[in-house]
Each structure stands twice: as C-alpha cells, then as structure tokens.
PLY file of the C-alpha trace (Angstrom):
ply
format ascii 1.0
element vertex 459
property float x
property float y
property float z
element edge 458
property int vertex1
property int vertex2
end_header
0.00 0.00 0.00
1.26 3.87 -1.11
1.70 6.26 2.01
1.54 9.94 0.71
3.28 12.36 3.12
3.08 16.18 2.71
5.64 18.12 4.54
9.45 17.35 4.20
10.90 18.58 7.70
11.66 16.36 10.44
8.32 15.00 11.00
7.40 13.78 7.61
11.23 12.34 7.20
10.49 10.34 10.17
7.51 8.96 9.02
9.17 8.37 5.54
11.83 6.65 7.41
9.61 4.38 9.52
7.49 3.31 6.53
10.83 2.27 4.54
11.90 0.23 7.28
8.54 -1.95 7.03
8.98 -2.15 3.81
6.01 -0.39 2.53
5.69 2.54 -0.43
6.21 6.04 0.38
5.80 9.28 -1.64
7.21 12.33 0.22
5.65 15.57 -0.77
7.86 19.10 -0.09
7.29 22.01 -2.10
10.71 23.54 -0.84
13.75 22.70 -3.73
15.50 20.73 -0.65
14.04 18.56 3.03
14.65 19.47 6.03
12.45 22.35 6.86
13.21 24.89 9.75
16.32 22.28 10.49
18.72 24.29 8.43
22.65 24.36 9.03
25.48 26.38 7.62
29.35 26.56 8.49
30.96 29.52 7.72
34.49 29.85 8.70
34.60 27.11 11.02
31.40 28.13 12.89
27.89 25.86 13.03
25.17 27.85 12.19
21.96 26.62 13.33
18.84 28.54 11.00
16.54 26.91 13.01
16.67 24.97 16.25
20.23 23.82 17.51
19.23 21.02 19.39
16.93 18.55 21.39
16.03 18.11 25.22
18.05 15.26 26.33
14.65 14.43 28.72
12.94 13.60 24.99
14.36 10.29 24.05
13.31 10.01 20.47
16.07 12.35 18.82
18.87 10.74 20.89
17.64 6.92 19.61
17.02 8.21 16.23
20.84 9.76 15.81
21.59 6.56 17.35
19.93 4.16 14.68
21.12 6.11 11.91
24.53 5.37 13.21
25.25 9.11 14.24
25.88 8.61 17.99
29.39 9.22 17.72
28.50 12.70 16.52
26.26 13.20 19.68
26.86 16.20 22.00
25.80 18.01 25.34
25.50 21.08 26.74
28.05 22.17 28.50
26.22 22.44 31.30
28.75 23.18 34.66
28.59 26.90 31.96
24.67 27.03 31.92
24.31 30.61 33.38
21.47 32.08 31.81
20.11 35.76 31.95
17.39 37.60 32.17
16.79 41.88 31.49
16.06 43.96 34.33
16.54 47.01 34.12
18.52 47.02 30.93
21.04 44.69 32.51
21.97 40.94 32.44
20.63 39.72 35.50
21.34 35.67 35.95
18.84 33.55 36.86
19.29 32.26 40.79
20.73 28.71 40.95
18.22 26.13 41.91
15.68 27.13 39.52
13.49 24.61 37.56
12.02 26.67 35.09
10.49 29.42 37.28
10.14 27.10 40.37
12.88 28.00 43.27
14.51 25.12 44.96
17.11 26.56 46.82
16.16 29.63 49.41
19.90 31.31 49.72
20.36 31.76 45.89
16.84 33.21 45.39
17.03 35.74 48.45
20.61 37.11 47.18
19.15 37.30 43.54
18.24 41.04 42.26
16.29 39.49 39.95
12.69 39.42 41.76
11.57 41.85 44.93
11.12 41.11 48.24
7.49 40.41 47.89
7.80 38.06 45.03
10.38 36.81 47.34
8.67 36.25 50.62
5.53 34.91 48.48
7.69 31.99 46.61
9.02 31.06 50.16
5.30 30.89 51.77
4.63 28.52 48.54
6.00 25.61 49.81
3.30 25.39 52.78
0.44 25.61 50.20
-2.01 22.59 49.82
-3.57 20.30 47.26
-6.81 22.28 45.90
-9.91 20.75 44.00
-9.26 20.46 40.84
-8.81 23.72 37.77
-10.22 23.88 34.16
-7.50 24.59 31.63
-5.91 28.12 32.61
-2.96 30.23 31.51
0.53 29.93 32.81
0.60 33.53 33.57
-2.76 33.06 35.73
-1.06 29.46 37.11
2.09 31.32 37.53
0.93 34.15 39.35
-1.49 32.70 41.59
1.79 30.29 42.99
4.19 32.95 43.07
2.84 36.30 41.61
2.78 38.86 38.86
6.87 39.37 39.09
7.71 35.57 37.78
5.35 36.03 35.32
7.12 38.95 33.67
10.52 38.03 34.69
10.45 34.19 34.49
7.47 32.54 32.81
7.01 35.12 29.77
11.01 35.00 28.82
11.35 31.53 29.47
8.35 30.42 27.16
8.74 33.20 25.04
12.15 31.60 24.11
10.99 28.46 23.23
7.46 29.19 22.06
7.27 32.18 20.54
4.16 32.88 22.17
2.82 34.23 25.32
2.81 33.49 28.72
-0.72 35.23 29.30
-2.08 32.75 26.28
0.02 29.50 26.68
-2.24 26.58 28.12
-0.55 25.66 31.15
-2.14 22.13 30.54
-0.30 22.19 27.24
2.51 23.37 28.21
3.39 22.70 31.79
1.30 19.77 32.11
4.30 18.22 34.82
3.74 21.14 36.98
-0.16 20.92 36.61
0.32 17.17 37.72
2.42 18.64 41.19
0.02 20.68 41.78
-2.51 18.42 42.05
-0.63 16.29 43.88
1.57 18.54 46.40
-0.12 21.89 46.40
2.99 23.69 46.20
5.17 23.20 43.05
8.35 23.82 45.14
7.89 21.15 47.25
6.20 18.82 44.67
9.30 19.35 42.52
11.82 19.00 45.27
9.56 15.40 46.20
10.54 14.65 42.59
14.06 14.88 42.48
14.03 12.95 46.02
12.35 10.03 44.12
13.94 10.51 40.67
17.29 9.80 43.27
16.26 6.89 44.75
15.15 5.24 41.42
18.76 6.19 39.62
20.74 6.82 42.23
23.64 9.38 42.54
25.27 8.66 39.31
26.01 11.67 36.33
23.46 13.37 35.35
22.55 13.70 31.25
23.63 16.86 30.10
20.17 19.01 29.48
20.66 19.59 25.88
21.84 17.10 22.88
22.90 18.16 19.66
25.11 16.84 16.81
28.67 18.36 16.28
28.26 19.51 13.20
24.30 20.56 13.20
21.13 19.25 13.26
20.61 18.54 9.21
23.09 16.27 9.84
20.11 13.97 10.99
17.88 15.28 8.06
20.64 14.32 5.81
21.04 11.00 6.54
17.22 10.94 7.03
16.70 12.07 2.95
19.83 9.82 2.45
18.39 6.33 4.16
14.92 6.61 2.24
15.90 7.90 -1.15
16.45 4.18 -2.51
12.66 3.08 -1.73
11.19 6.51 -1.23
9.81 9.07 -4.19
10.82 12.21 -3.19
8.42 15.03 -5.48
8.95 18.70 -4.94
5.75 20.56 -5.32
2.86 22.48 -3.34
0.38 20.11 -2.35
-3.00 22.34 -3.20
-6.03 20.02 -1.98
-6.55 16.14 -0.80
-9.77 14.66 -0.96
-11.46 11.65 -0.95
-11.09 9.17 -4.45
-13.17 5.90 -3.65
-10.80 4.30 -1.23
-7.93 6.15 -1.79
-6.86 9.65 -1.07
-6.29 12.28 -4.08
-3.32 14.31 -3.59
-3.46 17.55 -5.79
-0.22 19.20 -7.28
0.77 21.78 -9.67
0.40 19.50 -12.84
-0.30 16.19 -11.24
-2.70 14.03 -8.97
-0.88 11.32 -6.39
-3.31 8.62 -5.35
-2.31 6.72 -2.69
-4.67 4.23 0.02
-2.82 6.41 2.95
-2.31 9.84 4.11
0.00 11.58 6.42
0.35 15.36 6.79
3.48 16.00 8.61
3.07 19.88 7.91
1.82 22.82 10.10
-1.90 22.45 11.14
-2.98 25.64 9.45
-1.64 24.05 6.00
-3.20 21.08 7.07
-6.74 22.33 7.43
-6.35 24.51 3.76
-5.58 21.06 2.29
-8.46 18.80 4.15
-10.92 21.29 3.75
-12.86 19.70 0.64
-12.94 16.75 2.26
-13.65 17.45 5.66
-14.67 21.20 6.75
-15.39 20.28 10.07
-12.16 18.67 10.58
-10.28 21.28 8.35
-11.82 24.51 10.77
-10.70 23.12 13.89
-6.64 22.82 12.42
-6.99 26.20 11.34
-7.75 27.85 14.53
-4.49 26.68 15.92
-2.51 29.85 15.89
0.87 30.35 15.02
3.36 33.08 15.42
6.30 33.83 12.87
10.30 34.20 14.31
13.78 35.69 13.17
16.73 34.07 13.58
20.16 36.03 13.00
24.22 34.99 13.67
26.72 37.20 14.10
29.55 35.67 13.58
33.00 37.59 15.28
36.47 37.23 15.87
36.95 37.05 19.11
40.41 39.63 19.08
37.64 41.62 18.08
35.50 41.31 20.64
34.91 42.55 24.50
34.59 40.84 27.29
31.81 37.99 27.18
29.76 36.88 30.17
29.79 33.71 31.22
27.16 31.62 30.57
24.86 30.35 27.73
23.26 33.71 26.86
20.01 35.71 27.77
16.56 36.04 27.68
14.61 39.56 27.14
11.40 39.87 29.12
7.83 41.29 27.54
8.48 44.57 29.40
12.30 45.22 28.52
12.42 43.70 25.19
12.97 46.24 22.17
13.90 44.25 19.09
15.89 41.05 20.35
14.00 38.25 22.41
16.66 36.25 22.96
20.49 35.45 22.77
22.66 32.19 22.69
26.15 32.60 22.78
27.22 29.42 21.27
30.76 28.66 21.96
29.75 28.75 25.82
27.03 26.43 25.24
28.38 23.80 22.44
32.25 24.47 22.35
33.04 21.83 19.23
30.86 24.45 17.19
32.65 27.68 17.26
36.35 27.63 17.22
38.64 29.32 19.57
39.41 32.11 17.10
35.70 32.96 17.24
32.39 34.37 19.07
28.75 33.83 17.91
25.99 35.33 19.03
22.69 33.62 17.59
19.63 36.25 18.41
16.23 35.26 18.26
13.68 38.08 17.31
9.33 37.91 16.32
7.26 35.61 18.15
3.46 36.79 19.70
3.32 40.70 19.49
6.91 40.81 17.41
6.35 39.82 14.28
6.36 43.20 12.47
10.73 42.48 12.46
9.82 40.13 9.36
8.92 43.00 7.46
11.96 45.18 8.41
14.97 44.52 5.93
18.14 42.72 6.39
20.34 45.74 7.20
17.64 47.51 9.30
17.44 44.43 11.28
21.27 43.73 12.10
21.84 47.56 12.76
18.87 47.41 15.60
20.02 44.09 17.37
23.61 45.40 17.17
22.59 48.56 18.79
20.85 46.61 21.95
23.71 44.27 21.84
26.09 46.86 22.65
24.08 48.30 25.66
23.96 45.24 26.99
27.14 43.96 26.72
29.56 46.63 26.25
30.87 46.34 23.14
29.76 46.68 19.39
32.64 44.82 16.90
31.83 44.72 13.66
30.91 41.42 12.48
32.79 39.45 10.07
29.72 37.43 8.99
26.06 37.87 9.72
23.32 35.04 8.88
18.95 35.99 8.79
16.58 33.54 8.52
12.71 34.32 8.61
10.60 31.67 9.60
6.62 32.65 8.94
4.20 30.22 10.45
6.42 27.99 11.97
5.82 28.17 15.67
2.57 26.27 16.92
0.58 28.44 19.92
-0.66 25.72 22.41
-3.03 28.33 23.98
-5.34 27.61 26.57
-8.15 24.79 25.28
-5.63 23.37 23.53
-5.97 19.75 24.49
-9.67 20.16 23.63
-9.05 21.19 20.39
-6.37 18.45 19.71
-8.89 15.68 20.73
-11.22 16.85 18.83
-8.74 16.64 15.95
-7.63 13.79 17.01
-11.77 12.15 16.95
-12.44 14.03 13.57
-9.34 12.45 11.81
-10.11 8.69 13.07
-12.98 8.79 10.88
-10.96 8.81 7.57
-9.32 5.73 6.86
-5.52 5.86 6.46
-5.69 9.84 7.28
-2.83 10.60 9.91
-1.90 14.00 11.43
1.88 14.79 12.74
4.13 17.76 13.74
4.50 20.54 16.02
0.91 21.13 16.18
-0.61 18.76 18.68
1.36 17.51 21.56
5.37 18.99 21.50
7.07 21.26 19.44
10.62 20.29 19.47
12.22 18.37 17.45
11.75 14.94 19.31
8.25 15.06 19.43
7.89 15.80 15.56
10.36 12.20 15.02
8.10 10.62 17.32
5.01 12.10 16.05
6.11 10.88 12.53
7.36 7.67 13.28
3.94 6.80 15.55
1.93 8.28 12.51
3.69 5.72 10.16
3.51 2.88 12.15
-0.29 3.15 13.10
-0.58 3.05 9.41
1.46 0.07 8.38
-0.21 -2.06 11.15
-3.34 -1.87 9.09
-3.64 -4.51 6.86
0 1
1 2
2 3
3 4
4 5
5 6
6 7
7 8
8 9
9 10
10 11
11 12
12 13
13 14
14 15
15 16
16 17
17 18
18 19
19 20
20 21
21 22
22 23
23 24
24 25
25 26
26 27
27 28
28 29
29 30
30 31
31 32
32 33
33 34
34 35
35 36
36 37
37 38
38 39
39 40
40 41
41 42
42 43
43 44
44 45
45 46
46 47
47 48
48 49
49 50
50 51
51 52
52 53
53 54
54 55
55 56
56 57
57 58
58 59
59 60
60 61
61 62
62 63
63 64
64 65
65 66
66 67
67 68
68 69
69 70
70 71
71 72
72 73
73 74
74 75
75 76
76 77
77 78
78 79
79 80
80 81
81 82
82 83
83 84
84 85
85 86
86 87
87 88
88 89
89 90
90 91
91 92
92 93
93 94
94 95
95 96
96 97
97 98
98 99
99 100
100 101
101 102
102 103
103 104
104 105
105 106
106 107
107 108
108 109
109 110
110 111
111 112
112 113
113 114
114 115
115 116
116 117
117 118
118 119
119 120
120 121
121 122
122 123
123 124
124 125
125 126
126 127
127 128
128 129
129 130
130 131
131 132
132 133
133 134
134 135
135 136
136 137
137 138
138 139
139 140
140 141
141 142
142 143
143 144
144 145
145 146
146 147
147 148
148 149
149 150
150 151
151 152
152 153
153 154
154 155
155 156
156 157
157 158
158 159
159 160
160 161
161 162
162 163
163 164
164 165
165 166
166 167
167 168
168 169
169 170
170 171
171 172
172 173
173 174
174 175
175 176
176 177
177 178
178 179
179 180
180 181
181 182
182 183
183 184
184 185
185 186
186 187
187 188
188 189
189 190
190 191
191 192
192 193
193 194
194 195
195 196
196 197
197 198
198 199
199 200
200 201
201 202
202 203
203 204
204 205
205 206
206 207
207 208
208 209
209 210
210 211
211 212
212 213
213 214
214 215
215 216
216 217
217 218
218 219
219 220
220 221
221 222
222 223
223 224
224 225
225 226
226 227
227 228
228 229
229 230
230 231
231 232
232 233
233 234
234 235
235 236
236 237
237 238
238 239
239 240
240 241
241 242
242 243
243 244
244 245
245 246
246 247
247 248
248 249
249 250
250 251
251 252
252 253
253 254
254 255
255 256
256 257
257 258
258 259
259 260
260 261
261 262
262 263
263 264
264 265
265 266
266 267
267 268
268 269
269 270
270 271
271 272
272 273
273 274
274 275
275 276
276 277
277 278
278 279
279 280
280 281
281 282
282 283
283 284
284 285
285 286
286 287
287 288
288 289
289 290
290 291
291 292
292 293
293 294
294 295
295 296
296 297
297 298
298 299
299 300
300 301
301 302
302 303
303 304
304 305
305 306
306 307
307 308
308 309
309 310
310 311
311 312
312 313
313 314
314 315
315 316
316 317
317 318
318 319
319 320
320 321
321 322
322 323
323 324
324 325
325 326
326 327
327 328
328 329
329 330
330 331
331 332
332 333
333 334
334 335
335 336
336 337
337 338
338 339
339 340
340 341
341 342
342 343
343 344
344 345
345 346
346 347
347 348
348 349
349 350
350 351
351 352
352 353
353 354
354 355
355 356
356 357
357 358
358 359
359 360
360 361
361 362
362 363
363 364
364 365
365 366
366 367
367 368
368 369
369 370
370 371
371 372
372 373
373 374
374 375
375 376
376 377
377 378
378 379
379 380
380 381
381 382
382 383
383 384
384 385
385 386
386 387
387 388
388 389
389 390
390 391
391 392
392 393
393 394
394 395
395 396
396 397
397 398
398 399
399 400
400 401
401 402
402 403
403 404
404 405
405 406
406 407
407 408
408 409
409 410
410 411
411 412
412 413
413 414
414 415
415 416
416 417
417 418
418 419
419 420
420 421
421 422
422 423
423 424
424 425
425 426
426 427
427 428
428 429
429 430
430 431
431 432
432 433
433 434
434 435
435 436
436 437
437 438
438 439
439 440
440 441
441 442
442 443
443 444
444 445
445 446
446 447
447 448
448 449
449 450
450 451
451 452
452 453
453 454
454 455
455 456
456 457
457 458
C-alpha cells in the first residue's frame, strides 16, 4: 500500500523513514527545492550555524535513539552544562537567573534571596509557597494566571514570559498551562505547592537512579542538526519518491486519497500530513470542513533568527554563561540570545564568538517585514548596551521563519482531541508535527514515526 506524506521537515522524514523500514511505499511531498524544513545548518568559517533549532532536550528520548539508529551517535553532544548561566533583562542589565531554579520554580532559598532578579514580595511569596495545599481540581488556565497565583505577577514577567517566550514564541498570558506545563499541573494536584512537589521529585527521581552523572540538558550533533535530516533524505531515497511541489487540496477518491499538485494528482490508500496544522486544514478542507476549521484555529506566530559571527580579538569581554533572555516589558527588538561557543564548544572555534539572536514571536512579528540591514543595525545597537561592546561582524546570517511556531493556547488539548476524533474517521488519514502535543524536534520524530507505524499495522 502507497503512504503519501506532505511536509518534508523532520516530522514527515520520520515517518518516511519508519514506513521504509517496514517495507512499505512512500511518496514524500515538499514544495521547498530541498528537506529538512526549519532544520537548516550552515558553516561559515569554522562556525555551526543553526537557521533553526540547535538542538533537542536530552529528557525527549526520540532524537537521541534516532541519531543513534542512523549510526550518528558518535557525533552526539551536550550542553556544556557546569557553563549554563542564563540571563534575564532587568533594568537594561543581564541579571542571571538564581541557581536552583526549575524553570520558574525556586529550589534553593539562599540563591533566590541574594538574587536582584525578583523583589522582596515576590520573594517572601515563593518562600510561603511551599506550605500551600492540594486544591480541587482547575479547568484549563494560563501559565501567567497558574504562575501568578503560585508565586505572583513578578515571575510572570521576569520568568514565565522570557522563558516560554524563548521556546514558544508565544505568550505566557495565552500558553495553556495544561499544554505546556502539564508536569507542573500534575504537582500541583498532587503537592499543592510546586516547590515542594518538585523537590519530592528529584528525592524520588534519586532513589530510582541513584547518585550517578546526570545527562547533560541539551543534545545536539557536532556539526548541526541537518546532519540527521541528511542522513534521514539519504536512508529513504532508494525506496522513497521524493516530489517537490505544493500540495494544493486532498480529498477523498473511492478508497484512496487524491493528492493535488501543480500539474499532477498522487493517489495513494494512505495519508500523512506532517506539515503545520494551518496548511493542514487549507488542504483537508474539501474533504472534511469540520475537521479542516478546527486545524486552522491553531494559531501560530512567525520568528527571526540572526548569527553574528566575530572574531573574538575583536570582541569585549563575554559573560559567562549560555546567553540571555529579554522579558515582555524590557524587550525592544531582540528576544533572545545564545552565545554558542559557551554552550556547544566543538561548534565555534577558539578564534571565534557567535551570538545567535532570536527576534518575532506573539506581538513581534512586524521584524519580518523590516529589511536585512535595518534588522542587524537594531540588534547590534541593543547588543552593545547590553554587553559593552559593538565589533563589527565578520559574517552575519537571517533567517525568517513565517508560520512555523505552533501556539498551544489555553483549550488546547480540547481542540487536539477533537482533531484527534475528527481524523479517526478517515481511513488511512494521519496527522503529525508541532501542532498537537510537543514542538521540538523529538516530538515531531516521534510524532512521525507513531503516525507511520499506526498506518502500516493496518492490513
């Protein structure tokens, strides 16, 4: 039986990938001249340059295995972690983030009291938290409202909104906390206080493992991420047709499914559309406008990524650490900053510094209509006021990515089961990607892989 799948990132390479290993047919549908999608990397004069994410949680097991399996594990790398400082704007100045802190939950009292990060209040308030109770039960809420009514309005602004801001794009006064946080949700429940639910954790994560070393928090590969897509596009090309063109409708043929193109119609008995939801719905909606409404309303917000790329004679004194995050209320331009040689050494040699800036998400995205040079010349600007110095950069690298970032606002779950429901009623119709539960990269590989395995189970 003939799998159609419409999106050639990650996701749909999985799922490619997965079919070819059960031996069954696979068309992969990408209207971009090359695969890959947001994973995009560059070297330019010795430096990795990630377009798009640089790596994977090493919590997430199903990037690690894949590497693995593809016989990439000897390329495998980890944070540097004993350097994982990270900052946070106050005030126009890099304040780091207290030590102890598990996302915005404190789990050491000295660090957080010495910290100029957060006011006495917010201070006295996070150390009352850990006498709080278990509660009934919440509906679905925000994590600024689940934030704030554990520790208060501060951590949202200067925890929860940077922190998810950098990794979502989206806000913190939107983002379902079910969707999102569900751990913490599940603490709650439990403990009543998230500092003392997450401090019961570790206890028990101890005794299960016991005291040996810890996995580094991040895992990458040494010379980027499309090393993975490579060898993806390289393992399936053999028993996989690869077509390059936009994918304008699918709709219901008999028993098969009718896959529209510029020119051409793919028929195939299965269906799997490993691209964003809101592409998704355009493509289902002749054959299913109930189904097709509900993957539209998932929102999505649109991001910048720019490297500068220095030498580091050039440069002036760098703090240590793996870079900083820009709050709601401080941020002008830039929402975020990596400095990548602190965080992955093998990537950036010696002779250099490179600062990868993150810029658009929720309430941002008028930078993608700003030019290249107008762009650079504004995060160069806040760059120097926040770090003293303003080199000129030997190399600079801008990628826009429209679209890209899913928004798991609050109903979220709802809406995915509902998906989810609407989709089991088409035979051999399977949904994968960023849009529905994860958006890194080793949820869309196991997304893509589950997605092709429910469908060569089937007879």
């Amino acid at each position: 039986m003939r799998t159609a799948i419409i999106g050639g990132g990650i996701t749909g390479l999985a799922a490619a990938y997965e079919l070819t290993l059960s031996g069954r047919e696979a068309v992969l549908i990408e209207e971009q001249p090359s695969l890959g999608g947001v994973i995009q990397t560059e070297v330019v004069e010795g430096c990795v340059l990630e377009g798009g994410p640089d790596s994977f949680l090493s919590a997430k097991p199903a990037g690690e295995e894949l590497a693995r399996e593809l016989g990439l594990g000897g390329d495998l790398i980890g944070s540097l972690d004993e350097q994982r400082v990270t900052y946070v704007i106050r005030g126009g100045r890099l304040v780091p983030l207290p030590d102890g802190l598990l996302m915005m939950v404190p789990t050491k009292i000295l660090p957080m009291v010495a910290s100029p990060l957060l006011g006495w209040g917010t201070k006295l308030r996070m150390g009352l938290e850990i006498f709080r109770r278990p509660g009934a039960p919440q509906p679905d809420r925000s994590v600024a409202a689940f934030i704030e009514d554990h520790y208060g309005r501060e951590a949202v602004e200067y925890l929860a909104e940077p922190l998810l801001a950098g990794v979502y794009g989206g806000t913190a006064d939107r983002l379902s906390v079910e969707s999102v946080l569900a751990r913490f949700v599940e603490l709650e429940r439990r403990y009543g206080s998230l500092t003392r639910g997450v401090l019961a954790a570790r206890r028990a994560a101890r005794a299960r493992t016991g005291a040996g070393e810890s996995a580094p928090l991040f895992r990458t590969l040494r010379n980027g991420l499309a090393q993975l897509t490579a060898e993806l596009e390289r393992r399936i090309r053999p028993r996989c047709r690869i077509v390059h063109a936009r994918a304008r409708q699918v709709e219901r043929a008999g028993p098969q499914w009718a896959v529209r193109l510029d020119g051409e119609t793919l028929e195939s008995e299965n269906l799997i559309l490993a691209c964003p939801a809101w592409q998704a719905g355009a493509l289902l909606r002749a054959a299913d406008e109930r189904l097709a409404a509900e993957l539209e309303a998932i929102p999505y917000t649109s991001s910048v990524t720019l490297a500068l790329g220095y030498r580091r004679e050039d440069c002036g004194p760098m703090p240590p650490g793996f870079g900083f995050l820009v709050p709601a209320r401080e941020r002008k331009t830039l929402v975020a900053c990596t400095f990548v040689g602190a965080k992955f050494p093998y990537r950036v040699p010696e002779s250099h510094v490179v600062l990868r800036c993150f810029l658009g998400g929720s309430g941002g995205e008028a930078v993608l209509e700003q030019n290249d040079e107008d762009l650079i010349r504004a995060v160069r600007a806040e760059l120097k006021q926040l770090l003293g110095w303003d080199s000129e950069p030997r190399f600079a690298r801008l990628r826009r990515w429209r679209r890209a970032m899913a928004q798991y606002e609050v109903g979220h779950a709802r809406r995915v089961a509902a998906i989810r429901e609407l989709a089991a009623r088409h035979a051999g119709l399977q949904l994968a990607g960023n849009a529905y539960e994860g958006i890194g990269v080793p949820d869309c590989i196991r997304t893509g892989r589950t997605a092709a395995r429910a469908l060569a189970a089937c007879p």
